[in-house]
N, C-alpha and C positions, 0 to 999 in steps of 0.2 A: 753423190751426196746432195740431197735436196734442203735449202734453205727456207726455214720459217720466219717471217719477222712479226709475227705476231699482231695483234690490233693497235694501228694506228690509232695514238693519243694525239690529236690535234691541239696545240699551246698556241691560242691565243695571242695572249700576253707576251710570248716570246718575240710573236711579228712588229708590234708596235716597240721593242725595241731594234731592232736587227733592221725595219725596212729603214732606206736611203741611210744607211749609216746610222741612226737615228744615237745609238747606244755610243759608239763612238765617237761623233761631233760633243754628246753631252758629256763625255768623258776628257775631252781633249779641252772644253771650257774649265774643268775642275769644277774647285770648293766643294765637292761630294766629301763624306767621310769614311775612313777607310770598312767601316761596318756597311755603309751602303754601297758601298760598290764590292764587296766580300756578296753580299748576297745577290746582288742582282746578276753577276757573274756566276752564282752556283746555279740558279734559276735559267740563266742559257743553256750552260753545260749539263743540264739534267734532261735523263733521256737521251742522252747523245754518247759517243763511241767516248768522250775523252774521259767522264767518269768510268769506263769501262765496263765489259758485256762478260754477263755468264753465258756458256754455254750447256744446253741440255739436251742430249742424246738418250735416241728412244733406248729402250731394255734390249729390245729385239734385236739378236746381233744382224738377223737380215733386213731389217729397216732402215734405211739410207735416213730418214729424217733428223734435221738440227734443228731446234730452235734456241736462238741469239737474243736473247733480254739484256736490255741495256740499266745500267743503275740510276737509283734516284739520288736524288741531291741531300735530303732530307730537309731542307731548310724551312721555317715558318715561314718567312717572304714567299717561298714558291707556291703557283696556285695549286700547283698536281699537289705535290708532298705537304702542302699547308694545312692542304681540306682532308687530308688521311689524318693528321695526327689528332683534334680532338676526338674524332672516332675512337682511337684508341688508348687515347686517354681516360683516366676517371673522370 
């Protein structure tokens, strides 16, 4: 079975929180509200294994290929899922 992971989406935004703790230290100060830190915790975890991955296998029962897509957050704070929704919005 050969593994696909698809095109690397690069987030930005994800680094400047994560690098040197950065999202941590500012969490462990408080006074955040609980809607800010609701979203900026979906905006980590989006794209990543813990919102959870579909799996799609080809038709071909002799094609070994998977490919593994991870879910989005949907949230308006997030950059990836923010900039998709007025697109498809009216």
């Amino acid at each position: 079975m050969t593994r696909s992971g698809g095109d690397f989406q690069p987030r930005p935004l994800k680094r400047l929180f994560t690098a040197n703790q950065c999202w941590t230290s500012f969490l462990d100060a408080g006074g955040l509200r609980d809607i800010e830190v609701e979203a900026v915790t979906k905006m980590l975890a989006c794209g990543t294994r813990i919102l959870g991955v579909k799996e799609y296998n080809c038709d071909k029962p002799e094609c070994p290929h998977v490919r593994y897509v991870t879910n989005s957050c949907g949230s308006r704070a997030c950059p990836s899922c923010g900039k998709k929704r007025p697109q498809t919005c009216g």
